[in-house]
C-alpha positions in Angstrom: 122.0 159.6 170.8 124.0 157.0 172.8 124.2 153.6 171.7 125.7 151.6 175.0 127.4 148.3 172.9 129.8 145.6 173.0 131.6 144.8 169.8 130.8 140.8 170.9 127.2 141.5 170.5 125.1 139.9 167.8 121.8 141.9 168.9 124.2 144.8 168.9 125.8 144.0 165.7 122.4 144.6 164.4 121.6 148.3 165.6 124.7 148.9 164.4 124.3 147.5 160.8 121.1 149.4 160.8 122.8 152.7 162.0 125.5 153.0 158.9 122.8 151.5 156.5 120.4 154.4 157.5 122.5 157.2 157.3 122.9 157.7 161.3 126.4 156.9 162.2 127.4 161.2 162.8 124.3 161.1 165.0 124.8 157.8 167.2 127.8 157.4 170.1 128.7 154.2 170.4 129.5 153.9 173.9 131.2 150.7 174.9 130.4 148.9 178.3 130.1 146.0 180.1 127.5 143.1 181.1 127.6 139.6 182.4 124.3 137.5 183.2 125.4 136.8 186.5 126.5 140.1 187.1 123.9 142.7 186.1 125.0 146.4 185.5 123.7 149.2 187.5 124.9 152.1 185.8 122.8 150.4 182.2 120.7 149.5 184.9 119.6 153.2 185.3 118.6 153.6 181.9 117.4 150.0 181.3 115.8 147.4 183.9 117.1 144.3 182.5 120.3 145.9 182.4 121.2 144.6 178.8 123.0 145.1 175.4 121.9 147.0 173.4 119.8 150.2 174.8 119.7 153.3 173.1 119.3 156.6 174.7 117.6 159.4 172.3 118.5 162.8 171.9 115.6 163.1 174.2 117.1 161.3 177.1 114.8 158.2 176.1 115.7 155.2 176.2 114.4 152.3 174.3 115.3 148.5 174.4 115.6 145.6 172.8 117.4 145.7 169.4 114.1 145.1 167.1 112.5 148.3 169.0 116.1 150.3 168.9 116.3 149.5 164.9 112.7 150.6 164.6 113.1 154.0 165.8 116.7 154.1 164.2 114.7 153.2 160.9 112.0 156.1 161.5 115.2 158.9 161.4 116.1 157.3 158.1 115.8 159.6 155.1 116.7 156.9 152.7 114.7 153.9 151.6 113.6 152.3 154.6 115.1 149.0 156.2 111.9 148.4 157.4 109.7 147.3 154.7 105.5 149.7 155.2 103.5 147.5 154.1 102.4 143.9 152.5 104.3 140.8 151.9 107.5 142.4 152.0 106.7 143.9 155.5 105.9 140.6 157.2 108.7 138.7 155.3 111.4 140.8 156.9 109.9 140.9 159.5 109.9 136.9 159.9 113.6 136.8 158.9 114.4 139.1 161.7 112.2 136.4 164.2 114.2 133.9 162.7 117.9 135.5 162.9 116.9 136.4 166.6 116.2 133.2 167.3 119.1 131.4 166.3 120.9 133.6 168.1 118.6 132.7 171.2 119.5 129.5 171.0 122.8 129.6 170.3 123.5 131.9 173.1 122.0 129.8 175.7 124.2 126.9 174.5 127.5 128.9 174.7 126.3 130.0 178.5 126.2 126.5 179.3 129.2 125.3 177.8 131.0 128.5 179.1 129.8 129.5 182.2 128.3 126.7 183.5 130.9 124.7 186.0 131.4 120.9 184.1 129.4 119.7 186.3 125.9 121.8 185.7 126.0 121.2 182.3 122.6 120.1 181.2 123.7 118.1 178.0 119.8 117.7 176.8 119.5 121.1 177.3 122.2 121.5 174.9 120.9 119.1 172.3 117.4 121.0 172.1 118.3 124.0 171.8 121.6 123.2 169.3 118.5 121.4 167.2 116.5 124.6 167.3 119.0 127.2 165.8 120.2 124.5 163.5 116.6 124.3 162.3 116.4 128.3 161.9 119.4 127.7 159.9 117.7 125.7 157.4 114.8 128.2 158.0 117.2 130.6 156.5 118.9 128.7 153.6 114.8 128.4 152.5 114.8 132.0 152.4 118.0 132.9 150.5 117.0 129.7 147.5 113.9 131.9 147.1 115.5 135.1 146.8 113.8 136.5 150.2 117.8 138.2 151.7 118.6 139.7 148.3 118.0 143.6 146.9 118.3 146.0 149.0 119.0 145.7 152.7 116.6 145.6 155.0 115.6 144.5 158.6 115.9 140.7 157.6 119.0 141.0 155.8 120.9 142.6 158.6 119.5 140.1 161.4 120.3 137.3 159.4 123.5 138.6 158.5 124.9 139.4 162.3 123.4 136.4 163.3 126.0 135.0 160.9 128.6 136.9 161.6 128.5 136.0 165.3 128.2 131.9 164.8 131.4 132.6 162.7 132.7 134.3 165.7 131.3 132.3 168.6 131.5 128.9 167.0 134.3 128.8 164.4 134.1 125.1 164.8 130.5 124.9 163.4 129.8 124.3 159.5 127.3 126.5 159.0 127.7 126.1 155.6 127.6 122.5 155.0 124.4 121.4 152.6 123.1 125.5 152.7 125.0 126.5 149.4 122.6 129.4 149.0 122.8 131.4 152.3 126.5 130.4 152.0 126.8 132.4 148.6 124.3 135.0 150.3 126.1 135.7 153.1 129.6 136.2 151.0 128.5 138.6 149.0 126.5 140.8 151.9 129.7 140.7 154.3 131.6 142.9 151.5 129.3 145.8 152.4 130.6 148.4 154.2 128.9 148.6 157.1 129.2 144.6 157.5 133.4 145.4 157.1 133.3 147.8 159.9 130.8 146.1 162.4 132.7 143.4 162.0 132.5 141.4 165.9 135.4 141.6 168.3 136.4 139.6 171.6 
């Protein structure tokens, strides 16, 4: 299988977390290229319409797009406990937590496009405020979940989105406390990025 990636990627970050977790890293090559919004990539265009990170092409010559479909059928090759919970409460819950963790990076993303890419005088400061409320308010979402207990155990779909969603604020906005009044996805997140697979996805410029 071919995973085209960046190492910037949070949605990427993910698939990868959810390769090592699941056993798959001798099976998936991690084939680094290149997109811009503006700028769309036909050669990933080929294999994917909307031309974005990540796409994963099967064995089969298949490819399949976004990251919660990608980690999907990553987690159906998985011979070990599965990151994606069968059935019930636990199902729904990670399933939620990955909702959330994609989210926040929704948001968060469209803020850094317009604070990056848009010329000074584009910028849509409103624009900025709404969405900079909204992944502040999936934040809190998430702090909810880690008081109850909902990111610890075992890893699974949650846990990983959450945690490269992290990973990439860190990254992307080192200037942000994150932290500040969430004490519990603060000590949450400490002790998850000391896995091995958080260590070696860890995101690059």
């Amino acid at each position: 299988m071919k995973l085209y990636m960046s190492l910037a990627s949070p949605f990427v970050r993910k698939v990868r977390l959810m390769v090592r977790e699941a056993g798959l890293s001798a099976r998936v090559e991690e084939v680094p290229t290149v997109v811009s919004p503006i700028e769309p990539n036909a050669a990933l265009g080929r294999d994917n319409p909307l031309a974005k990170l990540p796409t994963l092409v099967t064995d089969e010559g298949f490819a399949l797009f976004d990251s919660p479909v990608i980690c999907e059928y990553l987690d159906s090759l998985n011979t070990g406990l599965p990151l994606f919970p069968r059935e019930g409460t636990a199902r729904w819950r990670a399933l939620r937590l990955q909702a959330a963790a994609d989210g926040i990076l929704d948001a968060a993303i469209l803020v850094r496009y317009q604070q990056v890419l848009c010329p000074s005088e584009r910028r849509w400061p409103a624009w900025i405020d709404g969405q900079s409320v909204k992944w502040r308010q999936g934040l809190d979402f998430l702090e909810a979940e880690a008081a109850t207990g909902a990111l610890d155990g075992g890893p699974t779909i949650g846990s990983l989105a959450a945690a490269a969603t992290l990973g990439w604020l860190d990254f992307r906005y080192p200037g942000e406390d994150w932290r500040g009044g969430r004490p519990h996805l603060t000590r949450w997140f400490a002790g998850f990025s000391q896995r091995p697979s958080m260590i070696d996805t860890a995101p690059r410029a």
